[in-house]
C-alpha positions as CSV (number, residue, x, y, z in Angstrom):
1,X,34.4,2.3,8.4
2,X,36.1,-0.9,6.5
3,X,35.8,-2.5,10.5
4,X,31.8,-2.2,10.1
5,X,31.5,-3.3,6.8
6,X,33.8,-5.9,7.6
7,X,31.0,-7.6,10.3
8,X,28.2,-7.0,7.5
9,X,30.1,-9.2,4.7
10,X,28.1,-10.3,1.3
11,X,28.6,-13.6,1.9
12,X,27.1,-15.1,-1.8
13,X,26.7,-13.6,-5.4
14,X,23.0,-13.8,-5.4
15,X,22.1,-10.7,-7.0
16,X,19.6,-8.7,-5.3
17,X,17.3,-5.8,-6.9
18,X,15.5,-2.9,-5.4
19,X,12.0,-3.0,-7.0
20,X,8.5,-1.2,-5.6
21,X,8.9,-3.3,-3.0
22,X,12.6,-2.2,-1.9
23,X,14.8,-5.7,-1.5
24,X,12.6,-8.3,-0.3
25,X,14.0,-12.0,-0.1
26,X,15.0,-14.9,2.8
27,X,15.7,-13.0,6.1
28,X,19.2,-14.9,6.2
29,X,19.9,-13.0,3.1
30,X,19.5,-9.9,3.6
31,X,22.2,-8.6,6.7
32,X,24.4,-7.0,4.5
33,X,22.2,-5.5,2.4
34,X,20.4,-3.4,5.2
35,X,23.8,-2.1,7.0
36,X,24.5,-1.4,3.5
37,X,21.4,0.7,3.0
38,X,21.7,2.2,6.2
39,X,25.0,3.9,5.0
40,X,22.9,4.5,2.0
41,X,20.1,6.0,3.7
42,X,22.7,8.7,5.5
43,X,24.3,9.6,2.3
44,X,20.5,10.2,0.5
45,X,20.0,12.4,4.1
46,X,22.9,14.6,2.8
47,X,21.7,14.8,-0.7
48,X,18.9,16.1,0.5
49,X,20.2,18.8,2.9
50,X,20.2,16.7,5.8
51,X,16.6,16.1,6.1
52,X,15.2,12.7,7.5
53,X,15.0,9.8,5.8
54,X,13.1,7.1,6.6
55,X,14.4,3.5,6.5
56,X,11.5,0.2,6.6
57,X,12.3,-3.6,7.7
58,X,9.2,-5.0,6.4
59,X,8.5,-7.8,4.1
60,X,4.7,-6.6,4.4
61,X,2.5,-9.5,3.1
62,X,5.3,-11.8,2.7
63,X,5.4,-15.3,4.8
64,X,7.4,-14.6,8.1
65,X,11.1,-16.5,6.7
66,X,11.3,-13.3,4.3
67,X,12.3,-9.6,5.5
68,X,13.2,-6.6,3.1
69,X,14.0,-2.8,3.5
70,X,12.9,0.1,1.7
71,X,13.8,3.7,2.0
72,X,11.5,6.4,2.6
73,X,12.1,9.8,0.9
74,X,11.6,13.2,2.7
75,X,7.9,13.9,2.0
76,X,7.1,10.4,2.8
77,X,7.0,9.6,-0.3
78,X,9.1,6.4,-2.2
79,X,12.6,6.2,-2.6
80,X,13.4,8.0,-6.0
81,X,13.4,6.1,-8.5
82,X,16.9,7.3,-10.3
83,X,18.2,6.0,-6.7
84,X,16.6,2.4,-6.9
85,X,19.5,1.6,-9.4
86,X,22.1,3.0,-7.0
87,X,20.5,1.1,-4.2
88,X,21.5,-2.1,-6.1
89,X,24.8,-1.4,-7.1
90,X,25.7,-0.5,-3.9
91,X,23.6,-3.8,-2.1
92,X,25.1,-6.2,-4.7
93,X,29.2,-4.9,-5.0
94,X,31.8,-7.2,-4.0
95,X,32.9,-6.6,-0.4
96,X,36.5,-5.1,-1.5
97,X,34.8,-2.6,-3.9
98,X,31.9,-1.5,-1.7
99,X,33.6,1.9,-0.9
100,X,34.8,2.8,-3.7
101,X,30.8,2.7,-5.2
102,X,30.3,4.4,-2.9
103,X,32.9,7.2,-3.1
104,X,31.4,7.8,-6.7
105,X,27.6,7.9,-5.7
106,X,28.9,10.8,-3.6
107,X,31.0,12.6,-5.8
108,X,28.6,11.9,-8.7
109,X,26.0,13.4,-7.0
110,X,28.2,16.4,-5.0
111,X,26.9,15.3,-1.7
112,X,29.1,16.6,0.9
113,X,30.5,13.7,3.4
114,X,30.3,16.2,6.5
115,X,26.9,17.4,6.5
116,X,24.8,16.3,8.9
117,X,22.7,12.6,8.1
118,X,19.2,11.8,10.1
119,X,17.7,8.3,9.6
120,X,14.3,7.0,11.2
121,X,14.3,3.3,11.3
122,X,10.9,1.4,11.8
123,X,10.5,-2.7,11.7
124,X,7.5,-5.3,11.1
125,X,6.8,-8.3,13.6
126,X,9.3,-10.4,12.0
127,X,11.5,-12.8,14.5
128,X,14.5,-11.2,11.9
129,X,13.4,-7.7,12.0
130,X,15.1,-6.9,15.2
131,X,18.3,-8.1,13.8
132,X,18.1,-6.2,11.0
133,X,17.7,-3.2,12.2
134,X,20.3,-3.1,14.3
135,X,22.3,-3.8,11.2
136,X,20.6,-0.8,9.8
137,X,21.3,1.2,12.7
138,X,24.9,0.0,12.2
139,X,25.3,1.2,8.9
140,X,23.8,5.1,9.6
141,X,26.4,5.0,12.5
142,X,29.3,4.1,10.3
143,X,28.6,6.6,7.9
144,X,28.6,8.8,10.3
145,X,24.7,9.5,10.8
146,X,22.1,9.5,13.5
147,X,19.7,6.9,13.3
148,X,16.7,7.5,15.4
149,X,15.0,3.6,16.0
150,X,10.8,4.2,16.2
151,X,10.7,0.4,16.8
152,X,7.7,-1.4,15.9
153,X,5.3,0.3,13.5
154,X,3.5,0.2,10.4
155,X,5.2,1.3,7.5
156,X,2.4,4.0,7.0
157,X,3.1,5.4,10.5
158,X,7.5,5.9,9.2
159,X,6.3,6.9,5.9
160,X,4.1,10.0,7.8
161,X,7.0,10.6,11.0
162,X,9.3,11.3,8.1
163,X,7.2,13.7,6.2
164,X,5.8,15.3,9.6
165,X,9.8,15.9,10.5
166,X,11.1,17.4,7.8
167,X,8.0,20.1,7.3
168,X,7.0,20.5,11.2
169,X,9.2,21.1,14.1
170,X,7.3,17.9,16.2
171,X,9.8,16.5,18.1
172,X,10.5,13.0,17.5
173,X,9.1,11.8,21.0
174,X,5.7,13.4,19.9
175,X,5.0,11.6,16.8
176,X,3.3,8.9,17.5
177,X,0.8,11.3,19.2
178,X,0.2,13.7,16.4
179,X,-0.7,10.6,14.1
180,X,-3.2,8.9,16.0
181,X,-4.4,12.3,16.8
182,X,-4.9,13.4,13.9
183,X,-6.9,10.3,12.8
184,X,-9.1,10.1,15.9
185,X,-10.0,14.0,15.5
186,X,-10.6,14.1,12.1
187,X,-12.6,10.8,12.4
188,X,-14.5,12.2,15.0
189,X,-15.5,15.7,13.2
190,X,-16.3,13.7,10.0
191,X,-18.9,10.7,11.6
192,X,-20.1,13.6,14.8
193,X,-23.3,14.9,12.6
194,X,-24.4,11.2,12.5
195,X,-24.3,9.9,15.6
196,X,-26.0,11.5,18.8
197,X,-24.9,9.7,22.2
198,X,-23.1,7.3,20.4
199,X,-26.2,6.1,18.4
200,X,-26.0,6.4,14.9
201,X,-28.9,8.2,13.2
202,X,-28.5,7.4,9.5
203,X,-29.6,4.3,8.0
204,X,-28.4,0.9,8.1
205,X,-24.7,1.4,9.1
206,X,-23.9,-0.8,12.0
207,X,-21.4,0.6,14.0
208,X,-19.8,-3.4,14.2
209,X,-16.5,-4.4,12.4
210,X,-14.0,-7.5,13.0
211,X,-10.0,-6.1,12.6
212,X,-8.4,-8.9,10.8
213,X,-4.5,-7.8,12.3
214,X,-2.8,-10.2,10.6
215,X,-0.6,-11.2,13.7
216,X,1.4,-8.1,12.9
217,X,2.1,-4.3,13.2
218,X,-1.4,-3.7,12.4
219,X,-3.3,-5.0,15.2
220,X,-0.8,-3.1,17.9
221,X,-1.8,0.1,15.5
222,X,-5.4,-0.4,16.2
223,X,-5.3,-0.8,19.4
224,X,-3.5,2.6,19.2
225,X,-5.9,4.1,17.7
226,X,-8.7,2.9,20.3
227,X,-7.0,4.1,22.8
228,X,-6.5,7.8,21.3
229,X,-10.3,7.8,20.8
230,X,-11.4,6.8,23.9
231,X,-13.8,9.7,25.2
232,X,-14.9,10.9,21.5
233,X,-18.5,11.5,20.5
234,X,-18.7,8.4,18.2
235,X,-16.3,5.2,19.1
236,X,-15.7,2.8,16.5
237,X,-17.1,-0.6,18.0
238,X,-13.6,-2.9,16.8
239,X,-13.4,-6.6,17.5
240,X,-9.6,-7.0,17.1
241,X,-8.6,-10.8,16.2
242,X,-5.2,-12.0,15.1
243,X,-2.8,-9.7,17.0
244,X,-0.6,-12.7,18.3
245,X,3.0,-10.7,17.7
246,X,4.3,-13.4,20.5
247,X,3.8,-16.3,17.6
248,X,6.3,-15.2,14.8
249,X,4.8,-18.4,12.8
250,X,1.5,-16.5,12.6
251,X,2.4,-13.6,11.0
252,X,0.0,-14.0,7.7
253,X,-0.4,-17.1,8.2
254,X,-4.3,-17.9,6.9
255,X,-4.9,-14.4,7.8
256,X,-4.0,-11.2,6.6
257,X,-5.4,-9.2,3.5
258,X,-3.3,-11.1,0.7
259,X,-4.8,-14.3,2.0
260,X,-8.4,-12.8,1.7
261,X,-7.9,-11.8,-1.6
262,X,-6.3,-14.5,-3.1
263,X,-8.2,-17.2,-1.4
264,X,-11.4,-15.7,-1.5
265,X,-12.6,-16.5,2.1
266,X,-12.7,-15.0,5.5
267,X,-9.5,-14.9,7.8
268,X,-9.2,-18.0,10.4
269,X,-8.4,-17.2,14.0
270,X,-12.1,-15.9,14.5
271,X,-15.8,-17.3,13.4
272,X,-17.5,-14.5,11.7
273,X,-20.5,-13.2,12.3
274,X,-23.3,-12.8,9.5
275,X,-23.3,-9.4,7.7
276,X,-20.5,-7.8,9.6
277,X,-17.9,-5.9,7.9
278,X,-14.4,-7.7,8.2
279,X,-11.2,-5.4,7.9
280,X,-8.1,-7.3,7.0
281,X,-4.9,-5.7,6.5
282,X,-1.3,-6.9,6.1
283,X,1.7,-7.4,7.8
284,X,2.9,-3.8,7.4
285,X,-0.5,-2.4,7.5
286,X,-0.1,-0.9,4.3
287,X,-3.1,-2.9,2.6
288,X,-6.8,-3.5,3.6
289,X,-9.4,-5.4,2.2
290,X,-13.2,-5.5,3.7
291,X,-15.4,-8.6,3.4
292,X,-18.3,-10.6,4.9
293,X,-20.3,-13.5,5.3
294,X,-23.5,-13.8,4.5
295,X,-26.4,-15.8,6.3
296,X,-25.9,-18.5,3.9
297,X,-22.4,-18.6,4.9
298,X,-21.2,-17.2,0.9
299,X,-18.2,-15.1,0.9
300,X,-17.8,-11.5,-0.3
301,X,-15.1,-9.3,-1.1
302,X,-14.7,-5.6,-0.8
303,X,-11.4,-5.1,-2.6
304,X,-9.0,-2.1,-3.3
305,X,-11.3,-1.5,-6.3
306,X,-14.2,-1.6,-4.5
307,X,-12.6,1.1,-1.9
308,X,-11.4,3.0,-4.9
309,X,-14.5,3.8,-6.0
310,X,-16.5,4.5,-2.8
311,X,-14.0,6.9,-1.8
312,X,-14.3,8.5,-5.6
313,X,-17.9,8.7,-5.7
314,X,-18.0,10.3,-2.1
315,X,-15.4,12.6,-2.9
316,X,-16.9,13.7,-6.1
317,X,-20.2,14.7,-4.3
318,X,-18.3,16.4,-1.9
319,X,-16.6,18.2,-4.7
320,X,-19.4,19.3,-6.6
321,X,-21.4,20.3,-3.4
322,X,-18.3,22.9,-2.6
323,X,-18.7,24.7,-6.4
324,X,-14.7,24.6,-5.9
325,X,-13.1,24.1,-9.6
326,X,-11.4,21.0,-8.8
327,X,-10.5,18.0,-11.0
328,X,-10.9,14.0,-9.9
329,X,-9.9,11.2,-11.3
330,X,-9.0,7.7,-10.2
331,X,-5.6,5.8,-10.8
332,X,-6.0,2.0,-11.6
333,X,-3.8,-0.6,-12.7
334,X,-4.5,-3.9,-15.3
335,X,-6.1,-5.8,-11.9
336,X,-9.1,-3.6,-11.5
337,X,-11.6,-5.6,-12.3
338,X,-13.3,-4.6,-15.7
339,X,-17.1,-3.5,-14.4
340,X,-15.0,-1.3,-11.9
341,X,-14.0,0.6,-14.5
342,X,-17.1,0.7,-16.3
343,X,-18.6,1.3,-13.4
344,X,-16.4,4.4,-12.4
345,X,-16.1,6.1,-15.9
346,X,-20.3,5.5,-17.0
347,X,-21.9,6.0,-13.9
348,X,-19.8,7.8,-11.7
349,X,-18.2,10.0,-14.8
350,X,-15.0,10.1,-13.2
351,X,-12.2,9.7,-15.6
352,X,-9.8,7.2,-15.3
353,X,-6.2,6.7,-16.0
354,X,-4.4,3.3,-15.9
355,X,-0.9,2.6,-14.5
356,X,2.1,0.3,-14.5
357,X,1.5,-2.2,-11.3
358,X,3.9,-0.7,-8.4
359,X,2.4,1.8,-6.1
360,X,4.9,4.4,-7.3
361,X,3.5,4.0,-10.4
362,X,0.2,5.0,-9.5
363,X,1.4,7.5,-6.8
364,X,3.1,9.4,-10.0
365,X,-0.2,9.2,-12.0
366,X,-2.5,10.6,-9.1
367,X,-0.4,13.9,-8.5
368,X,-1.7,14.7,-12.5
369,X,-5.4,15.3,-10.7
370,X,-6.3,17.8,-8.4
371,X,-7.5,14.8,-6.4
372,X,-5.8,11.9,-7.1
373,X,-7.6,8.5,-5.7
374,X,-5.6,5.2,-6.6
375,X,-6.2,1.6,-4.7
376,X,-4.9,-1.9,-6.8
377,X,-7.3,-4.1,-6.1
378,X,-4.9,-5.8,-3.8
379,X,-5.8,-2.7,-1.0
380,X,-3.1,-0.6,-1.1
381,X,-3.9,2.8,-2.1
382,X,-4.3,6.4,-0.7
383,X,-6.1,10.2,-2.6
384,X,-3.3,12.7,-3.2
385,X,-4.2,16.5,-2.8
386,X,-2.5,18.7,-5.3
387,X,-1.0,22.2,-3.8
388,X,-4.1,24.1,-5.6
389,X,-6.7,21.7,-4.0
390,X,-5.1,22.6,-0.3
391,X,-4.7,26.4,-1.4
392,X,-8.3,26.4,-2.8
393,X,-10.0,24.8,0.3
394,X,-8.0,27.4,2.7
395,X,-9.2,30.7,0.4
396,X,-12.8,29.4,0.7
397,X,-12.5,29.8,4.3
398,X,-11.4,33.3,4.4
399,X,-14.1,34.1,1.3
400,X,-16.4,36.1,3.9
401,X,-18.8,36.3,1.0
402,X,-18.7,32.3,0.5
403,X,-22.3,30.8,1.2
404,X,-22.9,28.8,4.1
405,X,-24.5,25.8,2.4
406,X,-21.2,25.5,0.2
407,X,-18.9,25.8,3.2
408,X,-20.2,22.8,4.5
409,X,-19.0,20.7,1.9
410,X,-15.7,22.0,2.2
411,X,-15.5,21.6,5.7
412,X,-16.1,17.9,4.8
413,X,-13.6,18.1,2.3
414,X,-11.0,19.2,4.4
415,X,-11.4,17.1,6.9
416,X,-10.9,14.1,4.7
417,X,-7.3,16.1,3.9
418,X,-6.9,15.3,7.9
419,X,-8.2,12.2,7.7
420,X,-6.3,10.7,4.5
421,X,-2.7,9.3,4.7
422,X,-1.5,11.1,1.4
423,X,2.1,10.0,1.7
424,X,1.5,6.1,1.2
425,X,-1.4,3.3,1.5
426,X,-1.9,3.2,4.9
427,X,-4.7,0.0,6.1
428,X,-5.8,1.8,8.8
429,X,-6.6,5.7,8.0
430,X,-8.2,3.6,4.7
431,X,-10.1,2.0,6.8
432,X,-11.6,5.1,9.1
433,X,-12.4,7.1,5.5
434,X,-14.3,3.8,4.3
435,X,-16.2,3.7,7.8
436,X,-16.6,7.7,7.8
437,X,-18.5,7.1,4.3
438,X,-20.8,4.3,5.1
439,X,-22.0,6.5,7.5
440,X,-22.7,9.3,6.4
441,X,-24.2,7.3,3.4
442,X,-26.4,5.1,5.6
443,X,-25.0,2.3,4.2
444,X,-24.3,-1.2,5.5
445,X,-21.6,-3.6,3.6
446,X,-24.6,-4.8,1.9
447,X,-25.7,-1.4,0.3
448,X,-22.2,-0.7,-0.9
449,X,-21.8,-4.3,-2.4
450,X,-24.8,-3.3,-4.9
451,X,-23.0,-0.4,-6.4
452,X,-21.8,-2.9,-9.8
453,X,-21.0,-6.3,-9.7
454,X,-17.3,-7.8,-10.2
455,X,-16.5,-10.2,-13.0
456,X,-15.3,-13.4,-11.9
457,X,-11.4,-13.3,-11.7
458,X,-8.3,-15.2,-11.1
459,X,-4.7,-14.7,-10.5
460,X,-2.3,-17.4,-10.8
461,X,1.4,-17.8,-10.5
462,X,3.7,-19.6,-13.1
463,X,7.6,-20.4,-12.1
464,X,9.8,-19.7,-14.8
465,X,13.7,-19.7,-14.5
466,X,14.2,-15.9,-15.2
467,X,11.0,-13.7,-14.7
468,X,13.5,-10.9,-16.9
469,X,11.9,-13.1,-20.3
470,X,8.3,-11.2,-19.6
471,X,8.4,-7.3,-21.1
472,X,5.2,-5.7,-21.0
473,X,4.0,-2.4,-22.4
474,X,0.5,-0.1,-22.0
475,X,0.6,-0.4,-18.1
476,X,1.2,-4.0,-17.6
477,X,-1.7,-4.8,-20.4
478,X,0.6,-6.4,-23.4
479,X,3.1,-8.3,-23.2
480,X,5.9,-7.0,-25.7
481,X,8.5,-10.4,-25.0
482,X,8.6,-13.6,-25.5
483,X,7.6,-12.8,-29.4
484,X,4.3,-14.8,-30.1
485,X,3.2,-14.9,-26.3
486,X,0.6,-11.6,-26.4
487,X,-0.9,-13.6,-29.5
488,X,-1.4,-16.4,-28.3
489,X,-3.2,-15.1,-25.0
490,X,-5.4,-12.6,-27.5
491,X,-6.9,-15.9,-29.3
492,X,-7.4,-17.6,-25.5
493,X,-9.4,-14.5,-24.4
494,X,-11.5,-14.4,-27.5
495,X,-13.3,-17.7,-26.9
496,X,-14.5,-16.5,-23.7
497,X,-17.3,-13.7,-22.9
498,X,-15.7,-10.6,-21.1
499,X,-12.6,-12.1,-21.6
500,X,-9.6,-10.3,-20.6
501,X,-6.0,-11.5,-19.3
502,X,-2.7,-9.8,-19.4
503,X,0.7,-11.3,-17.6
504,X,3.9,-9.6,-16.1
505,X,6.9,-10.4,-14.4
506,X,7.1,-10.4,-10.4
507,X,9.4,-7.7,-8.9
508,X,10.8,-9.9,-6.8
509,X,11.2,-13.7,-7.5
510,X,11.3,-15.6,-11.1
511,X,7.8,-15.7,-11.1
512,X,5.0,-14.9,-14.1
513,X,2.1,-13.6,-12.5
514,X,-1.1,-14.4,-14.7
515,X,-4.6,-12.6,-13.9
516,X,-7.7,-13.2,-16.4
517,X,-11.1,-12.2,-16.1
518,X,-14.5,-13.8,-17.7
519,X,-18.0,-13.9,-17.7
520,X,-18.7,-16.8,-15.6
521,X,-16.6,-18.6,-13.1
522,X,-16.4,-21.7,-14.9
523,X,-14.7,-19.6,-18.1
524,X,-12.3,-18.0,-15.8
525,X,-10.6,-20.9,-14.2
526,X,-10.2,-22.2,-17.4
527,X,-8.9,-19.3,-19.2
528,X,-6.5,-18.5,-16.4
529,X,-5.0,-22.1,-16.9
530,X,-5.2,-22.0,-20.3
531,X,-2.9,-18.9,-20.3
532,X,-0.5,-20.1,-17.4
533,X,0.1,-23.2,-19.4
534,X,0.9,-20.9,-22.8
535,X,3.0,-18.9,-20.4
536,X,4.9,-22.2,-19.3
537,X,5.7,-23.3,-22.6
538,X,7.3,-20.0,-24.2
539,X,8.2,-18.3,-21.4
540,X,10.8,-21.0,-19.8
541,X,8.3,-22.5,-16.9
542,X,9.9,-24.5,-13.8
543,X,8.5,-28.2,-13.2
544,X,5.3,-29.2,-14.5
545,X,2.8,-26.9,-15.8
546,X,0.1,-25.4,-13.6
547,X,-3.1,-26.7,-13.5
């Protein structure tokens, strides 16, 4: 093996860590840190007796210079978390000591060299991606595994081949199929009592939408899923824009959901059209955001929290309609906007739990409900189905006494089990159970926009030289270290109505992220600089402060 690991040298002593994100950094970076993951994805294979694990080259929303990898675990689900530390010892040893880490994350862990090792490998749009998956590809072989390369596709679609593999027996040449199909099916059941011949019966949803692709993954996904439901009783009527994969420059470039959300206006590559809904996802297709324009040409954004709680409130109904003893609840993190909340836990009366930022974070959280929903308001977010929600659903369909008008709710129920992605955020199944909802609501953007109204927010980024000086507690929402920093951003948020700001570290670069929320617009920019300037000052800012 030293041959291999010879031709994948670490060639600096930049350390690298694995955060929610995997290792995400500069493309140039990162070649011996994926052949060294793909050894480290075989050996996690053999810890877990062999079965698949998937393994990402994906630097999702990230500009198109950065790449990363993450590794999938068996049901689809993140890496382990006990393994994320392993992951960067192992990425960040000196080249002569590589082995021998790694001779004592085997024994350590009693994995047995000789079993057999299956890897899926998946990659983004990236011009680097390519490259680095051969060097992932590379690293499985050297170790001894088989590496099974799916090529370009989202990270939703490896997260679900993995999971589908290791409980199914689908061959791996039919996986593809059984995703989209299962989408386009359970799409189809859910939206066929509202549409007859293809016109829709219920209210003011327009069957219209622009797909905001991002120039990535996520527009050849779409067009996937077209195809697959071509011939069904209701077709989604998609406008796909920004799916220029030919362009590597593109990729998120003034597009893409991160750029919605942060900028607050409508993608660029197309001219939207007034009222219609606009799906933007990322470059991994992992997120989604919806927006709009209005006739007055104003902007509006239908964020992860947004999503959050129109999935909640259908699936409540849904819940209560069955008479099945289940229990909701819905996972946010310190970014949900405030009236969300309220929103959610006074009108909906659906409880809510917060979480540390990091979709594994929330993912953990969710699995405490029956039905767990969780979005951050970024878009990335799924509903997780406990083992007694699934069992519970199944015995009402062989309760031959179980009334009619209650097994129709469960047959909508379980349905939206098809239809969900419950291994990961996944832009476009989120997207189908957003448009399944409208229309069986009747609503239009519009309608769903009135449910509670946001509080003006901001997020803003402060450079510090170590981003290791920040330590929060209670999910993100104090700030434990630098001593005297949470003070001095609790007397900031008290001179403003509906004040609220909280600040952590980025996982991945020395960067504070700040986020504050007030009354008006005209309080919030100013208390979000206020703070980022009070972060500057004690928390070791870079340059001048930000304004």
């Amino acid at each position: 093996m030293q041959a291999e690991i010879d031709r994948y040298p670490r060639k600096n002593d930049v350390y690298i860590q694995y955060g929610t994100a995997g290792f995400r950094t500069k493309a140039t970076e990162l070649d011996h840190v994926v052949f060294r993951m793909g050894i480290l994805a075989a050996l996690r294979s053999r810890a877990k007796g062999s079965a698949a694990i998937g393994l990402m080259i994906t630097a999702s929303h990230n500009p198109e210079p950065d790449n990363g990898v993450k590794l999938i675990d068996p049901h689809g689900e993140m890496l382990e978390m006990e393994w994320e530390e392993i992951a960067s010892r192992l990425a960040n040893a000196p080249n002569p000591e590589f082995q021998g880490e790694l001779a004592k994350v085997a024994m350590s862990n009693g994995i047995d060299a000789a079993k057999p090792a299956l890897v899926f490998i998946g990659r983004d749009s990236r011009s680097s991606s390519q490259r680095l998956a051969e060097a992932a590809i590379a690293g499985v072989k050297a170790y001894c595994g088989t590496a099974v390369d799916h090529g370009l596709v989202t990270t939703p679609m490896l997260h679900y081949y993995v999971f589908l593999r290791n409980t199914t027996d689908c061959p791996d040449a039919d996986l593809e199929k059984s995703y989209f199909s299962k989408l386009a099916t359970s799409f189809n059941v859910l939206c066929e009592p509202y549409v007859q011949n293809q016109t829709i019966v219920n209210k003011n949803y327009a069957n219209a939408l622009d797909f905001d692709g991002a120039n990535g993954v996520g527009a050849v996904g779409i067009d996937k899923f077209l195809s697959y439901q071509k011939g069904q009783n209701f077709e989604l009527g998609v406008h796909v824009h920004n799916k220029d994969l030919s362009t590597p420059s593109k990729l998120n470039h003034e597009c893409g959901s991160d750029f919605v959300k942060l900028q607050m206006k409508p993608p660029n590559g197309f001219k939207p059209t007034s009222g219609r809904r606009i799906v933007s996802v990322d470059g991994d297709a992992d997120r989604v955001v919806y927006s709009y324009v209005d006739s007055e040409n104003n902007f509006h954004l239908m964020d992860g929290d947004r999503i959050a709680t129109l999935v909640a409130s259908y699936l409540i109904d849904l819940v209560k309609g069955s008479g099945l003893n289940l229990n909701l609840g819905l996972v946010q993190t310190a970014y949900a906007n405030g009236n969300s909340t309220k929103y959610i836990t006074e009108t909906l009366n659906i409880p809510v739990a917060c979480a540390s930022t990091g979709v594994k974070h929330l993912h953990h959280k969710a699995l405490e409900f029956d039905i767990g929903v969780y979005f951050e308001a970024n878009g990335h977010g799924t509903v997780v189905f406990s083992n007694n929600a699934k069992n519970l659903v199944l015995q009402a369909f062989e309760d031959s006494t179980m009334d009619e008008s209650k097994l129709k709710w469960i047959r909508r129920l379980q349905q939206m089990m098809n239809l969900i992605n419950s291994t990961v955020g996944d832009a476009i199944s989120d997207m189908l159970l957003v448009e399944a909802i409208l229309l069986a609501r009747g609503w239009s953007i519009q309608d769903w926009e009135t449910a509670y109204h946001d509080l003006p927010s901001r997020l803003k980024k402060v450079y510090v030289k170590d981003r290791n000086v920040i330590e929060t507690v209670d999910a993100d929402r104090r700030c434990s270290k630098p001593d005297g920093l949470q003070e001095q951003i609790d007397l900031l948020v008290a001179k403003y109505p509906n004040g609220r700001s909280f600040v952590r570290p980025s996982g991945t670069e020395d960067v504070v992220r700040v986020y504050a929320e007030a009354e008006t617009e005209e309080d919030v920019v100013a208390l979000a600089e206020e703070v980022a300037k009070t972060v500057h000052n004690l928390a070791g800012g870079v340059g001048p402060p930000p304004s």
